[in-house]
C-alpha positions as CSV (number, residue, x, y, z in Angstrom):
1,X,0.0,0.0,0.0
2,X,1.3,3.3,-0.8
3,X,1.7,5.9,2.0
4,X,3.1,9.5,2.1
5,X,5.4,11.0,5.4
6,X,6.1,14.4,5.7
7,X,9.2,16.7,7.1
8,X,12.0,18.9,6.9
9,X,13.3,19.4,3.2
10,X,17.0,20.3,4.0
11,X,18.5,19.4,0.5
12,X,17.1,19.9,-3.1
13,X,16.4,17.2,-5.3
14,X,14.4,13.9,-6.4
15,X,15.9,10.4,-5.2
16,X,14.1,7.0,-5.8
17,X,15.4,3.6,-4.2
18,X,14.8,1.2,-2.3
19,X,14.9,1.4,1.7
20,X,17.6,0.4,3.9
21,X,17.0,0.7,7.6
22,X,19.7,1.4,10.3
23,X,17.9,0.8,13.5
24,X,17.8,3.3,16.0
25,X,21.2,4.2,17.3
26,X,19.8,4.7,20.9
27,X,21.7,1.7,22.9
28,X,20.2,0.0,26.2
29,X,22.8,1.1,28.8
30,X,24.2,-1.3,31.7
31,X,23.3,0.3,35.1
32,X,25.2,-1.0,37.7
33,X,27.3,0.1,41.1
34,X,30.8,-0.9,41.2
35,X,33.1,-1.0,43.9
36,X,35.1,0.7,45.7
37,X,38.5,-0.7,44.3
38,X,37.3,-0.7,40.6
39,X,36.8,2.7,40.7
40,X,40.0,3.4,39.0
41,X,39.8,0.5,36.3
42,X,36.7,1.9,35.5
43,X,37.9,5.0,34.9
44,X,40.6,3.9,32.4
45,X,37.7,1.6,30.7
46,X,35.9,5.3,30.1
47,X,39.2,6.5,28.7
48,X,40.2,3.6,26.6
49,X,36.2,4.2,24.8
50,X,37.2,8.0,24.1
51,X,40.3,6.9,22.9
52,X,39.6,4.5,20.5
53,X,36.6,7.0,19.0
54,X,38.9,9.7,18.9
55,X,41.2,7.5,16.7
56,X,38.4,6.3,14.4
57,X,37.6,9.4,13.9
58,X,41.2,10.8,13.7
59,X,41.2,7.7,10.4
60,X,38.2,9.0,9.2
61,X,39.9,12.4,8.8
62,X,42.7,11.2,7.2
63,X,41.4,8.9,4.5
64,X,39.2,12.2,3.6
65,X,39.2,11.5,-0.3
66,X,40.2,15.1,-1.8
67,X,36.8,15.7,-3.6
68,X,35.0,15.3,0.2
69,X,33.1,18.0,0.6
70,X,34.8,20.6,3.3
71,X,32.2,20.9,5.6
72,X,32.9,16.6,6.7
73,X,36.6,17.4,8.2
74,X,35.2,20.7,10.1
75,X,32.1,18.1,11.6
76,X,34.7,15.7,12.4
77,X,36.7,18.3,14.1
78,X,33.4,19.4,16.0
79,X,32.6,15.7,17.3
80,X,36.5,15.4,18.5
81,X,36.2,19.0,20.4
82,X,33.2,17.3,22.1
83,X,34.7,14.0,22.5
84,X,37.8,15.5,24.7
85,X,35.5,18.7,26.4
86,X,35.9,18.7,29.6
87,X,32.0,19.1,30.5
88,X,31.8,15.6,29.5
89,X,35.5,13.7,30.1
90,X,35.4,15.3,33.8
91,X,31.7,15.0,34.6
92,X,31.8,11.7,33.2
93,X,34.5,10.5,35.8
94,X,33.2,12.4,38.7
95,X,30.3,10.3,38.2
96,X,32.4,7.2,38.3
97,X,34.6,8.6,42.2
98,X,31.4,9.9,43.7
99,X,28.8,8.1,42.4
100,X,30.5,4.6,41.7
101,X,28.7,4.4,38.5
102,X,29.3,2.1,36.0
103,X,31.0,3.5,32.9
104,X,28.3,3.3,30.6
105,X,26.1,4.9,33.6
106,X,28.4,7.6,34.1
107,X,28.2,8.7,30.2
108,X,24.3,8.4,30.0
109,X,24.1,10.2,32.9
110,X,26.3,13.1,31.6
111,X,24.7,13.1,28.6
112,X,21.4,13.7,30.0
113,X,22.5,17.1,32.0
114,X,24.3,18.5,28.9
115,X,21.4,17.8,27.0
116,X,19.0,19.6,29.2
117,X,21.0,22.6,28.6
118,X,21.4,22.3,24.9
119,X,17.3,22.3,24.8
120,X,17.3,25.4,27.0
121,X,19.1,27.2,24.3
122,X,17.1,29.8,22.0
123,X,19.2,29.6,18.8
124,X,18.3,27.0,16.4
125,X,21.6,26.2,15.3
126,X,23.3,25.1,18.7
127,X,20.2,23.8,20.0
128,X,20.6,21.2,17.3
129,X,24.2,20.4,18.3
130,X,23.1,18.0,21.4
131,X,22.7,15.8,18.4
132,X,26.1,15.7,17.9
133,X,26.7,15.4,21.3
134,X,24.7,12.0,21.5
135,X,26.4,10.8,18.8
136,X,29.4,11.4,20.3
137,X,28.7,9.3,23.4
138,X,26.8,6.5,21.4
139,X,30.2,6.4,19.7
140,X,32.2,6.0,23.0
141,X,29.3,3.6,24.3
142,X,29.4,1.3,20.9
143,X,33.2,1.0,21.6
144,X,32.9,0.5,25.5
145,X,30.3,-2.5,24.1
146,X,32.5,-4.0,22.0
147,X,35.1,-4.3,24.7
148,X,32.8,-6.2,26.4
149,X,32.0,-8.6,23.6
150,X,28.6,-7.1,22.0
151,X,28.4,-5.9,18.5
152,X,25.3,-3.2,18.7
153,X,24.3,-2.3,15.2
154,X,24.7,1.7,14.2
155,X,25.0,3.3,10.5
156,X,28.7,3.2,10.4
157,X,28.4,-0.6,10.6
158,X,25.2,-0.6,8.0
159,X,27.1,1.1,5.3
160,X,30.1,-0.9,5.4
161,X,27.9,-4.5,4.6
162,X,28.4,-5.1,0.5
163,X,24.9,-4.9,-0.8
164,X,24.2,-7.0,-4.1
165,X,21.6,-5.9,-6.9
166,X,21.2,-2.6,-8.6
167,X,18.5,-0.7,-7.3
168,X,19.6,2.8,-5.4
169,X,19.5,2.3,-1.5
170,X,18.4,5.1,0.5
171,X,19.1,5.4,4.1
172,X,16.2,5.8,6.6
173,X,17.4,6.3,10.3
174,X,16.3,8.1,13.7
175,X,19.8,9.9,13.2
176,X,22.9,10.1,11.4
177,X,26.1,10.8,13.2
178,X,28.4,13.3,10.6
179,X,31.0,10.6,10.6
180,X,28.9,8.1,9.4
181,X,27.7,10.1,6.6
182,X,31.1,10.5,5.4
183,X,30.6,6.8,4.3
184,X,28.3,7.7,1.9
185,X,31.2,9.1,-0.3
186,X,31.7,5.3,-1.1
187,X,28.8,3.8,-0.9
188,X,25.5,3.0,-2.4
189,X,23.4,5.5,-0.8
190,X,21.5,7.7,-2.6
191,X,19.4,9.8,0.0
192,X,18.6,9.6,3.6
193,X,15.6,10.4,5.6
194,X,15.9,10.7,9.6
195,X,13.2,11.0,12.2
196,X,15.0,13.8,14.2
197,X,17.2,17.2,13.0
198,X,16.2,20.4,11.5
199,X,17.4,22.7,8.7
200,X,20.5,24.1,10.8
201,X,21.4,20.5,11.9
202,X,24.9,19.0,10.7
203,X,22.7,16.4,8.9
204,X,21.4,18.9,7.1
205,X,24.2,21.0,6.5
206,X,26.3,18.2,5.3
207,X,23.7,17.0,3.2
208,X,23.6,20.2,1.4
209,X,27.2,20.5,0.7
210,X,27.1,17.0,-0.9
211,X,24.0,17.5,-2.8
212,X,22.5,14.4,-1.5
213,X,18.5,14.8,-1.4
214,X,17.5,14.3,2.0
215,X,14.1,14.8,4.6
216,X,15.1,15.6,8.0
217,X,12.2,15.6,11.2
218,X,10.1,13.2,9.9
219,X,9.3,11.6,13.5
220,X,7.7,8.5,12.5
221,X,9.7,7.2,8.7
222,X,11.9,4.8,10.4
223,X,9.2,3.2,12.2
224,X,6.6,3.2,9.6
225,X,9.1,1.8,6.5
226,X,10.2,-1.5,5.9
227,X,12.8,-2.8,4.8
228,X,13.3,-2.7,0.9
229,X,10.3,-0.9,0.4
230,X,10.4,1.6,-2.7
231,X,11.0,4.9,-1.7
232,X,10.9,8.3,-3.3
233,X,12.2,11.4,-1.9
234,X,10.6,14.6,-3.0
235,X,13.4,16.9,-1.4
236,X,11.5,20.4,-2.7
237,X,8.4,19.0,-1.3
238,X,10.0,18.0,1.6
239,X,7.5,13.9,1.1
240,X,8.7,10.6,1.3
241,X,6.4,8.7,-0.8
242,X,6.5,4.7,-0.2
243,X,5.4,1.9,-2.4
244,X,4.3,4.5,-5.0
245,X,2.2,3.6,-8.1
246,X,3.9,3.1,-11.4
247,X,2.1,5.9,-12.7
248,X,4.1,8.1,-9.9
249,X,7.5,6.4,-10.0
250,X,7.5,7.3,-13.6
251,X,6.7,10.5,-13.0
252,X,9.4,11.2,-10.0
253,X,11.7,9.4,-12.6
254,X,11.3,12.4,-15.3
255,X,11.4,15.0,-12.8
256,X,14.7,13.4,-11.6
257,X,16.2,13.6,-15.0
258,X,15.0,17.0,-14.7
259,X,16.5,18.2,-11.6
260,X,20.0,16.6,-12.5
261,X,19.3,18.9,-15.7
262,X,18.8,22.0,-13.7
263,X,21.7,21.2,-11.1
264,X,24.5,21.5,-13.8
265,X,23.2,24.4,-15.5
266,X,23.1,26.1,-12.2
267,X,26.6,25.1,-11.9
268,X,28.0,26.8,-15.1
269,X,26.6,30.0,-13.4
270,X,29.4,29.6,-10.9
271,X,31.6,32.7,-12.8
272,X,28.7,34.3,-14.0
273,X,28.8,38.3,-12.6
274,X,25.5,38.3,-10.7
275,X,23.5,41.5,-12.8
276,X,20.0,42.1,-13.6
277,X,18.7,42.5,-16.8
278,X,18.5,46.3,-15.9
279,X,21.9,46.4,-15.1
280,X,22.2,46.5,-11.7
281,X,25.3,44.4,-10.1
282,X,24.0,42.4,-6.8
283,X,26.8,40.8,-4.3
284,X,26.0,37.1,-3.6
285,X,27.9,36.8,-0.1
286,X,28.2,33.3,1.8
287,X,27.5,32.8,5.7
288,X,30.0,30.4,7.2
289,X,30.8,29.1,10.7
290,X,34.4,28.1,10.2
291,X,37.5,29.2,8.1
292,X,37.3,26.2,6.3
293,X,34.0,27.3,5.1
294,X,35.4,29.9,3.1
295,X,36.7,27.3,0.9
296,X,33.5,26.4,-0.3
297,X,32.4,29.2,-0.6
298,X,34.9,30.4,-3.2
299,X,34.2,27.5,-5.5
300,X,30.3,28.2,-5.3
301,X,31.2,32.0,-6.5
302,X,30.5,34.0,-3.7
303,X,31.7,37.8,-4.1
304,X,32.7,37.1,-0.1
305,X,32.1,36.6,3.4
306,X,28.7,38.3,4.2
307,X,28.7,36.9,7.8
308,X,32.0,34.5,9.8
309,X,29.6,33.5,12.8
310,X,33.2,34.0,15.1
311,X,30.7,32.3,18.5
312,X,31.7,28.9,17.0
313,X,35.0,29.2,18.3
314,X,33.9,29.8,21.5
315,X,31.6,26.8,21.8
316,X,32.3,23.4,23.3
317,X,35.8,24.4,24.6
318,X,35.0,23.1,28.5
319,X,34.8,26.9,29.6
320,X,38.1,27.7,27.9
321,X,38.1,30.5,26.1
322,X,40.1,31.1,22.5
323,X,43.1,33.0,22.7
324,X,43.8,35.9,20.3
325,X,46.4,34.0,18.7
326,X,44.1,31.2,18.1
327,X,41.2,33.7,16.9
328,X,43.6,36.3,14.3
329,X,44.6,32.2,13.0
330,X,41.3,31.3,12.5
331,X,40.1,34.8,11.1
332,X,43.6,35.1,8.6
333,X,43.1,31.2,7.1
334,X,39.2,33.0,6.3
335,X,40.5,35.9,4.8
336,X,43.7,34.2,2.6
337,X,40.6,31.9,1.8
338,X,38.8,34.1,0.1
339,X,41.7,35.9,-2.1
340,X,41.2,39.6,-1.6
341,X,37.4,39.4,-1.6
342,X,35.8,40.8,2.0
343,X,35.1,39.2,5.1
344,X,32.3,40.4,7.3
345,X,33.2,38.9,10.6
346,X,30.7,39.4,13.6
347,X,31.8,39.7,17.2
348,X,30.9,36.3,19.1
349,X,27.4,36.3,20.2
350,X,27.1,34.2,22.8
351,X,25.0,34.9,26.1
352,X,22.1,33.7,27.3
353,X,20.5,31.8,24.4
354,X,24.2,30.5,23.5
355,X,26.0,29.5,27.2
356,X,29.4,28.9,27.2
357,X,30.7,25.8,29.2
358,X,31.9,28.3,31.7
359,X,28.5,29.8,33.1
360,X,27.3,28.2,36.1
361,X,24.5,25.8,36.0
362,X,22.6,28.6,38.3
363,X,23.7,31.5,35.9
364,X,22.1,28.8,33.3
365,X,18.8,28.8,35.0
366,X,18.7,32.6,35.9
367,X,18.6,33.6,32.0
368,X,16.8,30.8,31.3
369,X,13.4,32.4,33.2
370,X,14.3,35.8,32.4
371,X,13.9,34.6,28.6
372,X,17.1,33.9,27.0
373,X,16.1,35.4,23.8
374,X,16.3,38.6,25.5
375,X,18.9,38.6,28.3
376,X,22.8,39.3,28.2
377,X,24.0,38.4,24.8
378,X,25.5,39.0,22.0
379,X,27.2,43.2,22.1
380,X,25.3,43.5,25.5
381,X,27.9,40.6,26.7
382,X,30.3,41.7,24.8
383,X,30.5,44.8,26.3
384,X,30.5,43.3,30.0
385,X,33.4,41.7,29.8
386,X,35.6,44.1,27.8
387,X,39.0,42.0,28.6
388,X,37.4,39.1,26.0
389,X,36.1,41.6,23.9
390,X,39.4,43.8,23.4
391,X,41.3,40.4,22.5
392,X,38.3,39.4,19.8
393,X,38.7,42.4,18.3
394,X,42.9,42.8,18.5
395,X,42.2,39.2,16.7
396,X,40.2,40.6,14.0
397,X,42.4,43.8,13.2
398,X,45.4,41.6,12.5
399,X,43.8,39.3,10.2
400,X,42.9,42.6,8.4
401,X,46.8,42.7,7.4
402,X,46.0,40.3,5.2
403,X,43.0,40.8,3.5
404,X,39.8,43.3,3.4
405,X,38.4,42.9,6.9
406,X,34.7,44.4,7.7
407,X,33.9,44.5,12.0
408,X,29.4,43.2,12.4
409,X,28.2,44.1,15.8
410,X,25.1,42.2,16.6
411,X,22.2,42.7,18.4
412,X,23.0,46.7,18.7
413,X,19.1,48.5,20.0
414,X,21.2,51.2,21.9
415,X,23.4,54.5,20.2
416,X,25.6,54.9,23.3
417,X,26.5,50.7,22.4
418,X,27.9,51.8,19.7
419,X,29.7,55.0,21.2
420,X,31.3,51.8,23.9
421,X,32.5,49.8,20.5
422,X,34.1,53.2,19.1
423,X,36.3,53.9,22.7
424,X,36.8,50.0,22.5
425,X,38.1,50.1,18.5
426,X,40.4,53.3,19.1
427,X,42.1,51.3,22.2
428,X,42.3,48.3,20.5
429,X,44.0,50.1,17.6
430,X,46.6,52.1,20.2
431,X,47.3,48.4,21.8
432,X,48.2,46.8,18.4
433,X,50.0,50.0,17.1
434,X,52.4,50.1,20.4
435,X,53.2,46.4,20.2
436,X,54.0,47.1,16.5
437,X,51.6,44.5,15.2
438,X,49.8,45.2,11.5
439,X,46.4,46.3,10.6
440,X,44.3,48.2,7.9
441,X,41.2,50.1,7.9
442,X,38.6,47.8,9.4
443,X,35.2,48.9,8.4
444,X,32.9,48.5,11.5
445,X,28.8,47.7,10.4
446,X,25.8,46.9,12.6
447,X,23.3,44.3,12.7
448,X,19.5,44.9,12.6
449,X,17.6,42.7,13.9
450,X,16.1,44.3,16.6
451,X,13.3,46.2,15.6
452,X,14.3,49.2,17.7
453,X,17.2,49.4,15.8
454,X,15.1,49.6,12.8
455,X,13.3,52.2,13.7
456,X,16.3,54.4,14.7
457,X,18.4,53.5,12.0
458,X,18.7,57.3,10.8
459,X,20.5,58.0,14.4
460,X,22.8,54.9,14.0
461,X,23.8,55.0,10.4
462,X,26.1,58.5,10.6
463,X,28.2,56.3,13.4
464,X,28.8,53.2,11.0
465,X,30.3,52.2,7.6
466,X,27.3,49.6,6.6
467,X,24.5,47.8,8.4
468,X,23.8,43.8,7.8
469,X,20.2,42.7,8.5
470,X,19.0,39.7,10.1
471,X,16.0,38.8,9.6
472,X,15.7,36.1,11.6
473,X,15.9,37.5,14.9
474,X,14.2,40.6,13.0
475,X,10.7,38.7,12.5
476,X,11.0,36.7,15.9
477,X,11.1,39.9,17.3
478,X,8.9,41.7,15.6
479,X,6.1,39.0,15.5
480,X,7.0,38.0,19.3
481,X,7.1,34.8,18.2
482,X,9.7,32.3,19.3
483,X,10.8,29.6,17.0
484,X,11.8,27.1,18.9
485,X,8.6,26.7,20.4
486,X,6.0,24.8,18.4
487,X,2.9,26.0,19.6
488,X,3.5,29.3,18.2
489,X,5.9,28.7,15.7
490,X,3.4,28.8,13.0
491,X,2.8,32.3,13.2
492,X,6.4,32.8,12.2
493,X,5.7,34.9,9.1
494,X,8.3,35.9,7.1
495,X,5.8,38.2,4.4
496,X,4.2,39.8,7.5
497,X,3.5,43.3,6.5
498,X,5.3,44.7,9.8
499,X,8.0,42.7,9.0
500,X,8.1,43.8,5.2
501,X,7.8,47.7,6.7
502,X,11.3,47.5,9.0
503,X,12.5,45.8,6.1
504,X,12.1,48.2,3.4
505,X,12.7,51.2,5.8
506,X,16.0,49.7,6.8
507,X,17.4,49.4,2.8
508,X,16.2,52.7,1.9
509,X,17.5,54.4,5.0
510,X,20.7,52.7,4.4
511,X,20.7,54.0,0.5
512,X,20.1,57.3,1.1
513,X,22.5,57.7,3.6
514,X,25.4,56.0,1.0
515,X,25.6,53.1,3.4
516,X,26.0,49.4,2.2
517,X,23.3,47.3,3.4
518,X,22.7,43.6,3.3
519,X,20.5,40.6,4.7
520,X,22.0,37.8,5.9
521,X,19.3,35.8,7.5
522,X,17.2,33.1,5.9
523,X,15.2,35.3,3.6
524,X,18.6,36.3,1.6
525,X,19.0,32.5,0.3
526,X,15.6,31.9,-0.5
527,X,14.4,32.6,-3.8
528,X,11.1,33.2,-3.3
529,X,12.4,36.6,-1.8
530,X,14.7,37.4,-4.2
531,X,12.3,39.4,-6.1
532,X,11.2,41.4,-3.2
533,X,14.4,42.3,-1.6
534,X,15.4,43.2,-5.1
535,X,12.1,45.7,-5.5
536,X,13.3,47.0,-1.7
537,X,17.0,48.2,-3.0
538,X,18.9,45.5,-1.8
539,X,22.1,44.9,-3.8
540,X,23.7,42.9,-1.5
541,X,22.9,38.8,-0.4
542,X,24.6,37.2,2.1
543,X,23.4,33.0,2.3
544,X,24.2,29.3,3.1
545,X,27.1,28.8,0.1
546,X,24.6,26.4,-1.3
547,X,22.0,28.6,-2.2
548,X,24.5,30.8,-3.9
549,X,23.6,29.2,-7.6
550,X,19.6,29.4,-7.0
551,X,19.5,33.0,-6.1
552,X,22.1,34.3,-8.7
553,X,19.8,32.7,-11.1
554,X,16.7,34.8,-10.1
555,X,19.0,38.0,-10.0
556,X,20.2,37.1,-13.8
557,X,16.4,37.2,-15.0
558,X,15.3,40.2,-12.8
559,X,14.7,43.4,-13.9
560,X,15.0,45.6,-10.6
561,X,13.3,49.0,-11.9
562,X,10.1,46.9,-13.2
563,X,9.9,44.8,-9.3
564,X,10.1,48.4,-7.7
565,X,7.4,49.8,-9.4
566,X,5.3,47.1,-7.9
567,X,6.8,47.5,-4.1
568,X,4.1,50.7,-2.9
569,X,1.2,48.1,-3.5
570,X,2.9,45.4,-1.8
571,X,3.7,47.5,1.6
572,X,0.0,48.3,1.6
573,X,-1.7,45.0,0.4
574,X,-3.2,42.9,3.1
575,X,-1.9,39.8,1.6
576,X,1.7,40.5,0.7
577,X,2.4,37.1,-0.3
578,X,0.0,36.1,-3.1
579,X,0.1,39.8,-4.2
580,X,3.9,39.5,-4.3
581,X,3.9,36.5,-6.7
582,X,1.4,37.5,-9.1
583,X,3.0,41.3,-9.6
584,X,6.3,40.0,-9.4
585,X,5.4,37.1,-12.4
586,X,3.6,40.1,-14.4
587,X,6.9,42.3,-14.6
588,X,9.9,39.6,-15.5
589,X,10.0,40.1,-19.3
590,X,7.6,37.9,-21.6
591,X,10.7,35.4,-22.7
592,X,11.5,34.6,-19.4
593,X,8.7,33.7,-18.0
594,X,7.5,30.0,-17.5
């Protein structure tokens, strides 16, 4: 009988195979006391787990083939931060001395009070990374049971097994650990769906750079699929048809052929300039997390670094904090990375919504009820601790020695924040000019995404050199809506017409003052937006590095003056949206349209 599921589409494309499922990589955990003289044996059990994942995954790294997509070694990297972090190597073995916890105990029970605190987080994307934390442990836990004589069954096991016929396999799984997906290089598999993860989940963000059509969140596909079922991926639709009709399997097949079509003419668009048919030049920036990032970047043609999220260096370190020789490292391998082309790195924004390891479990709770999304992050934290804030910006001048450097403030709702960042910049610059250390001009922007912000913009702009804006936190905040939470998160409305107002306001306030402005949240990499932002000014994109080819494509057949005549209507039409698509289809030119 045929049957549709429904999630998360996190990468493009049509797949069709048949299923092969990994069961769920949850393990039943031994719970037992041990005694007082096997306290230290148990210890070096724990250690002798860590240290044979840590070589896996050290092997894994190194047999990297050379076309692996970048994004798998900086995952690896991730899962070996977490694998030696302190918050889970010295918890685990307090658990063992005080407790006298078995060792599998001891990392369940770990696990569980790290995990509580990554689901208290308000950002999507770290929130996310208590999967790779479980993966992690489930790692240590599979070794500790093979040491003991078991042989659990995970995906790195699964894709190893030499499967015979030739029908495309697809992978359907509660999870996939990054390091297990790195099998796929070499094997069979031609999708994956997974019960858990969300679009800023390193499933999905792997999946993306590898260009593997995949369905994140579906809750219930592993449990409703058998094996060898016929499967289709629909990874637009974001639907997992099983057993389909032939009628439909031959349809999915043409619109496979298609999609392979459209993927490599996409790709030949990779040195195209990105202008509109009007003439108007448009920057295609790339977001990234790490300087390896840049990488890929480049060979997706992005004109630069719109946003270097510079808090993932701060994360996972045990409470440790990056010194500014590791940060200007990390910041000048970005900016030789992108070959003269700029780099747009914002201070760390870290606080309440983002913890560091160091913050007490009561500091934890505090924000926590005070509502995270609004407590002491990002500049506001900054700012109160100006020791750690001096070196991250010390950091960032001297990678500007070798490359164009711009300085993105988030979170700024305040003038006389800015006036701190100023006194902070001109000290900074004195430190590094009396120690005799390198630096250029460093162009210093702020981010909107506070709608206070927005609606002061004309006071902030004579004070800064550009202004990026997120719209992310700009229509949670707006809207009062928190994403994270499902009850409301339906209501999070991207064509909103308050949202569309602070939006336009921002880009023409920016153009009329000669300011470069840009959007760097999820609306800049979605096409369905191109059009508008286009009609509101905006010259300048900054995305995922993925989404690069898709948008550049939109800019290459619009014609800017046409969408702008349309824009007055929109910002007074009670329906923004379907407006929006049937003006914006009337005024591409006649041979373009479809």
């Amino acid at each position: 009988m045929s049957f549709q599921v429904f999630g998360i589409p996190v990468s493009r494309g049509v797949a069709i195979g048949r299923a092969v499922l990994v069961t769920s990589s949850r393990m039943d955990v031994a719970h037992y006391f041990i005694a007082d003289d096997q306290v230290e044996a148990e210890i070096k059990r724990a250690m002798r787990g860590r240290d044979e994942v840590a070589q896996e995954l050290e092997a894994l790294k190194q047999d990297l083939p050379a076309d692996a997509p970048h994004e798998l070694a900086a995952l690896l990297d991730v899962h070996l931060m977490l694998l030696h972090d302190e918050a889970l190597v010295g918890a685990t073995r307090q658990w063992i001395i005080e407790r006298h916890y078995n060792a599998e105990w001891a990392l369940s029970a770990q696990l569980e009070v790290l995990a509580r605190q990554f689901d208290e987080m308000e950002d999507d994307y770290l929130r996310e990374r208590k999967a790779d934390l479980e993966q992690v442990v489930e790692r240590v836990l599979s070794a500790l049971a093979r040491e003991q004589g078991q042989a659990p069954t995970d995906a790195a096991s699964v894709v190893q097994r030499d499967f015979a016929g030739e029908d495309p396999l697809l992978l359907v799984a509660a999870d996939i650990a990054p390091a297990d997906m790195m099998q796929f290089k070499r094997s069979v598999f031609h999708g994956f769906i997974t019960d858990i993860g969300g679009r800023t989940s390193h499933t999905a963000i792997v999946a993306r750079s590898m260009d593997i059509p995949a369905i994140v969140g579906t809750r219930e596909a592993s449990r409703l699929i058998r094996q060898d079922d016929w499967v289709i991926i629909d990874g637009d639709a974001g639907a997992v048809i099983v057993n389909p009709s032939p009628i439909m399997l031959e349809e999915y097949r043409f619109r496979q052929r298609q999609s392979e079509l459209e993927r490599a003419r996409l790709a030949r668009l990779r040195h195209t300039p990105a202008v509109t048919l009007d003439g108007e030049k448009v920057e295609l920036h790339a977001n990234i997390e790490l300087p390896a990032d840049a990488v890929g970047a480049v060979e997706v043609g992005a004109t630069g670094v719109g946003l270097f999220r510079s808090e993932f260096l701060f994360m996972n370190r045990g409470g440790e904090l990056p010194s500014e020789e590791e940060q200007f490292l990390a910041y000048r391998a970005a900016v030789e990375a992108m070959r003269g082309m700029p780099v747009t790195i914002r201070t760390v924004d870290v606080g309440a919504d983002k913890p560091l390891d160091r913050m007490s479990a009561s500091e934890l709770r505090h924000e926590h009820v005070l509502n995270p999304a609004m407590g002491l992050r990002a500049i506001r934290w900054s700012l109160a601790e100006p020791s750690m804030f001096r070196q991250q910006l010390r950091a960032i001048y001297r990678a500007s020695a070798f490359g164009k450097v711009r300085l993105l403030i988030p979170m700024v709702a305040h003038l006389s924040e800015v006036r701190q960042i100023q006194e902070a910049l001109k000290k900074v610059q004195q430190q590094l000019t009396d120690a005799g250390r390198a630096y250029t001009k460093v162009e210093l922007g702020v981010m909107i995404e506070i709608p206070a912000a927005a609606v002061m913009l004309p006071l902030l702009l004579p004070h800064v050199d550009f202004v990026s804006i997120g719209t992310n936190d700009l229509i949670q905040y707006t809207l009062a809506i928190d994403r994270a939470d499902e009850a409301v998160a339906h209501l999070y409305d991207p064509w909103h017409p308050a949202v569309l107002h602070l939006l336009a306001h921002s880009i023409s306030q920016a153009r009329a003052a000669g300011k470069s402005v840009s959007v760097c949240g999820e609306m800049a990499g979605d096409p369905l937006f191109t059009d508008l932002l286009l009609a509101m000014g905006l010259r300048s994109f900054s995305m995922h590095p993925s989404q690069i080819p898709s948008v550049k494509q939109r800019v290459l057949r619009a014609d800017a003056s046409r969408l702008a005549r349309v824009l007055p209507d929109l910002l007074t039409s009670d329906d923004p949206q379907r407006d929006a698509e049937l003006a914006f289809s009337l005024q591409r030119p006649t041979s373009l349209k479809h």
